[in-house]
C-alpha positions as CSV (number, residue, x, y, z in Angstrom):
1,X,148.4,107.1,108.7
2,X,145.8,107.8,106.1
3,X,143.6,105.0,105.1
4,X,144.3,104.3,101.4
5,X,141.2,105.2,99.6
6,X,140.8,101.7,97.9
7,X,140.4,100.4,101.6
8,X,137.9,103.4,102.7
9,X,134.6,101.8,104.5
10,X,131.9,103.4,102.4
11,X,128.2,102.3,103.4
12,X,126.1,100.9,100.1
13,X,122.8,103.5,99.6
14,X,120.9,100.8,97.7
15,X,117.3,100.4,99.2
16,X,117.4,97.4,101.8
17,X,121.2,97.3,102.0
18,X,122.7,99.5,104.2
19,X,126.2,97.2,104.3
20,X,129.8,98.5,104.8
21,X,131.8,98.0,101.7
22,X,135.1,98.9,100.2
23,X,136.1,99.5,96.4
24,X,138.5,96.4,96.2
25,X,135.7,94.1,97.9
26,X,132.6,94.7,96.4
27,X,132.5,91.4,94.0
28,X,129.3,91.4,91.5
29,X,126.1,89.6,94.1
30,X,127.6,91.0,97.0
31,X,125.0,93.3,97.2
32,X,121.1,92.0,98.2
33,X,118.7,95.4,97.4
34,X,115.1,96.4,96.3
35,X,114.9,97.6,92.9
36,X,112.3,100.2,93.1
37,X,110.4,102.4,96.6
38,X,107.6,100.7,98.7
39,X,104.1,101.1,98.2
40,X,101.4,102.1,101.2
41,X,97.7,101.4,101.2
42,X,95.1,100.8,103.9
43,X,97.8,100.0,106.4
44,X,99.5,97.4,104.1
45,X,103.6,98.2,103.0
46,X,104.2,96.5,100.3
47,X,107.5,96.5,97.9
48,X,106.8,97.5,94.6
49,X,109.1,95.5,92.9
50,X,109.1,92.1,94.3
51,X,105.0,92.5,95.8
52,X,106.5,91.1,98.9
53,X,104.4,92.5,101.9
54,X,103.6,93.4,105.7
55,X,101.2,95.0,108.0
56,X,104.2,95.2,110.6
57,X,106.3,97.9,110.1
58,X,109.5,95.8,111.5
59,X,109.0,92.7,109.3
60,X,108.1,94.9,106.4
61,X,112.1,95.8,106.5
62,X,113.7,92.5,107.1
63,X,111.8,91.3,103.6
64,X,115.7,90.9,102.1
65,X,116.0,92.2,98.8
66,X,114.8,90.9,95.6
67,X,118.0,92.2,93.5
68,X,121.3,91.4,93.6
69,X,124.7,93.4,92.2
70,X,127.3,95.5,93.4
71,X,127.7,97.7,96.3
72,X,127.2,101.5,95.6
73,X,127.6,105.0,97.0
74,X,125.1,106.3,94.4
75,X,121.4,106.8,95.7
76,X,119.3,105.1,93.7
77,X,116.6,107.0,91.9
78,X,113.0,105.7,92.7
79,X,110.0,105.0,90.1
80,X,106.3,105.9,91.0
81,X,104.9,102.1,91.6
82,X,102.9,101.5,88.4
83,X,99.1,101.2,89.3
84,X,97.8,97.6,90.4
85,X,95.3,98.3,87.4
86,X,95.4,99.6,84.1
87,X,93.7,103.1,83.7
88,X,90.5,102.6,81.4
89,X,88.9,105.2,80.0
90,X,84.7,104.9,79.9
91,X,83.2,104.6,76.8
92,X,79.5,103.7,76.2
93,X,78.7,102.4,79.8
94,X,78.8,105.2,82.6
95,X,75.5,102.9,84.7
96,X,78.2,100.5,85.1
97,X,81.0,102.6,86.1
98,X,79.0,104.0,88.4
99,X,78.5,101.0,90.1
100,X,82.0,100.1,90.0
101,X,83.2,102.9,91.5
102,X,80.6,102.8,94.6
103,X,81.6,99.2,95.2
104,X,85.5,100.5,95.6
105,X,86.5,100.1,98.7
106,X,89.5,102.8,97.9
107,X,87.1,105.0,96.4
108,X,84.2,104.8,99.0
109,X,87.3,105.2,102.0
110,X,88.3,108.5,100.3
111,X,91.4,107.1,98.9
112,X,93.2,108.0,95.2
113,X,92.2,105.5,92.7
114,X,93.2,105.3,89.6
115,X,90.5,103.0,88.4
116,X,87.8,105.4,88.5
117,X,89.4,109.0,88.7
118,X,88.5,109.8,85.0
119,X,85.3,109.9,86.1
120,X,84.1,112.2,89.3
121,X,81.3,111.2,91.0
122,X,79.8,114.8,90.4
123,X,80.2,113.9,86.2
124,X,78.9,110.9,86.9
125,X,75.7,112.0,88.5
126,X,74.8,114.4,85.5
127,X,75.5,111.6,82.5
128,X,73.0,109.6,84.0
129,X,70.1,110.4,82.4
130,X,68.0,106.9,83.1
131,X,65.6,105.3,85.3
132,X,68.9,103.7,87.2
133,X,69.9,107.2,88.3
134,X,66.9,107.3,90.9
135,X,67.9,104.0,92.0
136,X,71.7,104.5,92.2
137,X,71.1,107.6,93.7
138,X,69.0,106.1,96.3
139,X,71.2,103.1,96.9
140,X,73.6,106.5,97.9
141,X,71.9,107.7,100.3
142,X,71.0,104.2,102.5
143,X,73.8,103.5,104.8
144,X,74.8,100.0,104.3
145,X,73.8,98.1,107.1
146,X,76.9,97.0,109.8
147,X,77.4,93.5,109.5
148,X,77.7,91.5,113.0
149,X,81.3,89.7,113.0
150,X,81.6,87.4,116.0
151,X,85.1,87.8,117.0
152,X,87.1,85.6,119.8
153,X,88.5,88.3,122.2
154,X,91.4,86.0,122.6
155,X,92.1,85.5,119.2
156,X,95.3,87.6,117.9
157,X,94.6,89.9,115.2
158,X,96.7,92.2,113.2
159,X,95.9,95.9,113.4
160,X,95.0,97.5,109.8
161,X,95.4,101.5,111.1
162,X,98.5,103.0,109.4
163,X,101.6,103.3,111.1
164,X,100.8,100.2,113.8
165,X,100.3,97.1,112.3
166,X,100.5,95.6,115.8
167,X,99.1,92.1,117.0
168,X,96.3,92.5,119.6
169,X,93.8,90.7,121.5
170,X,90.1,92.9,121.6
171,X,90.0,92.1,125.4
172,X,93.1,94.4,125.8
173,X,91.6,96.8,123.4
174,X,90.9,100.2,124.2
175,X,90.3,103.6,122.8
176,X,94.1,104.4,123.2
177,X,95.7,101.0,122.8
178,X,96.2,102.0,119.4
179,X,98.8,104.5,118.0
180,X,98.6,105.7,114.4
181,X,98.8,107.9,111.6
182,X,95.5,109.0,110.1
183,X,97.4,109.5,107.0
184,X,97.4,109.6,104.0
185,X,101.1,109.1,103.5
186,X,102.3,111.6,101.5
187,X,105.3,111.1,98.5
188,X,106.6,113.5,96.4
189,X,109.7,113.7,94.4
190,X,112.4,112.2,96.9
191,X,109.9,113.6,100.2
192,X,108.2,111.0,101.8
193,X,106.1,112.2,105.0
194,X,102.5,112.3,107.0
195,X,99.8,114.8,106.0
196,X,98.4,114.3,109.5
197,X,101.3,115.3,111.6
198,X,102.7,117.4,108.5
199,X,106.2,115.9,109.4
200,X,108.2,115.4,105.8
201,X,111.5,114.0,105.8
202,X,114.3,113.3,103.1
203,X,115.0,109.4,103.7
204,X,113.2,106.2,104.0
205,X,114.6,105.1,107.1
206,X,113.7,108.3,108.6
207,X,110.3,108.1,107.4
208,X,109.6,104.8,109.0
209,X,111.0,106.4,112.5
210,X,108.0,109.0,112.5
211,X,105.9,108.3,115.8
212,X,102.3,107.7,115.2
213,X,100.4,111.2,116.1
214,X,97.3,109.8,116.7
215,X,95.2,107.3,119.4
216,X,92.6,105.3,119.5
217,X,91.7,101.6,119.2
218,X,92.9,98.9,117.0
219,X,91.1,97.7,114.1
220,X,91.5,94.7,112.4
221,X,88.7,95.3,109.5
222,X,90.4,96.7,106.5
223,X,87.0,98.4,105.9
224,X,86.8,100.1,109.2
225,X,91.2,100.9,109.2
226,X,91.8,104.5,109.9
């Protein structure tokens, strides 16, 4: 006997939902969802439209959903997570956004940011046409020095490499206790992949399957994450 199509099982597409619904029970709040995609940086997942956030892969999707309504067999169509910072264009001060942007800690890991990428570092160089150039440029060319952190190798610490986000105690760490992506993450249109290991896929759940490419040891300095 045919199942009547009112009755049909259909599974909800909404982002965090996943649930088994039918058209004549699907009441309005039966659905819990995430309104817009997640957001990845320096080994933190955050949601984009509730700032909830994880290094753990596994709690990062039991966060339950910030948005509730009904059921739905339509997939949802994600915005871009709007920038943590609005985009400001220099004016009369290029010394000082200079210094800004070499006291980034996205800009000086190699990361996008959209604070300081009206500005290249080459343009920056050649507008610099003061006594502070020969200092800034020197302050370039000094490592800074490695602070000493005394660390408990019992202590638990969370690991900040992408894709492990694991708890670990440095006396069990080794150089391949960790395993990782060495990124970035890469998003575009509705593809969400890893540039390392050049595996794209289609769907979020998918994404979050892809096995780490890379080992090595853990890290808990955000500074020092790979």
């Amino acid at each position: 006997m045919e199942e009547r199509s009112g009755t049909k099982k259909l599974q909800c597409q909404r982002i965090g939902c996943n649930a088994m619904f039918t058209d004549e029970d699907n009441p309005e709040g039966s659905c819990q969802f995430h309104a817009s995609g997640p957001f990845f940086h320096d080994g933190m997942k955050e949601w984009s439209c509730c700032k909830q956030r994880s290094h753990d892969f596994s709690l990062f999707l039991e966060i339950p959903g910030c948005k509730t309504g009904k059921h739905t067999t339509e997939k949802p169509v994600l915005a871009k997570p709007a920038p943590k910072h609005p985009v400001t264009v220099p004016t009369s001060s290029p010394v000082a956004n200079a210094a800004s942007k070499n006291s980034c800690s996205r800009c000086r890991q190699g990361f996008f940011c959209s604070d300081h990428a009206s500005q290249p570092k080459e343009q920056t160089k050649q507008t610099l046409n003061t006594p502070v150039q020969a200092e800034e440029e020197k302050i370039e060319s000094i490592a800074p020095p490695i602070k000493k952190v005394v660390i408990d190798i019992n202590q638990p610490q969370v690991c900040n490499n992408k894709g492990c986000g694991k708890t670990f105690k440095e006396r069990d760490n080794h150089e391949t206790a960790c395993s990782y992506h060495p990124g970035p993450p890469v998003f575009h249109d509705r593809v969400k992949g890893w540039k390392c290991c050049d595996v794209h896929v289609n769907e979020f759940d998918e994404f979050m399957e892809i096995p780490p490419c890379t080992k090595g040891w853990h890290s808990s300095n955000p500074s020092q994450a790979v």
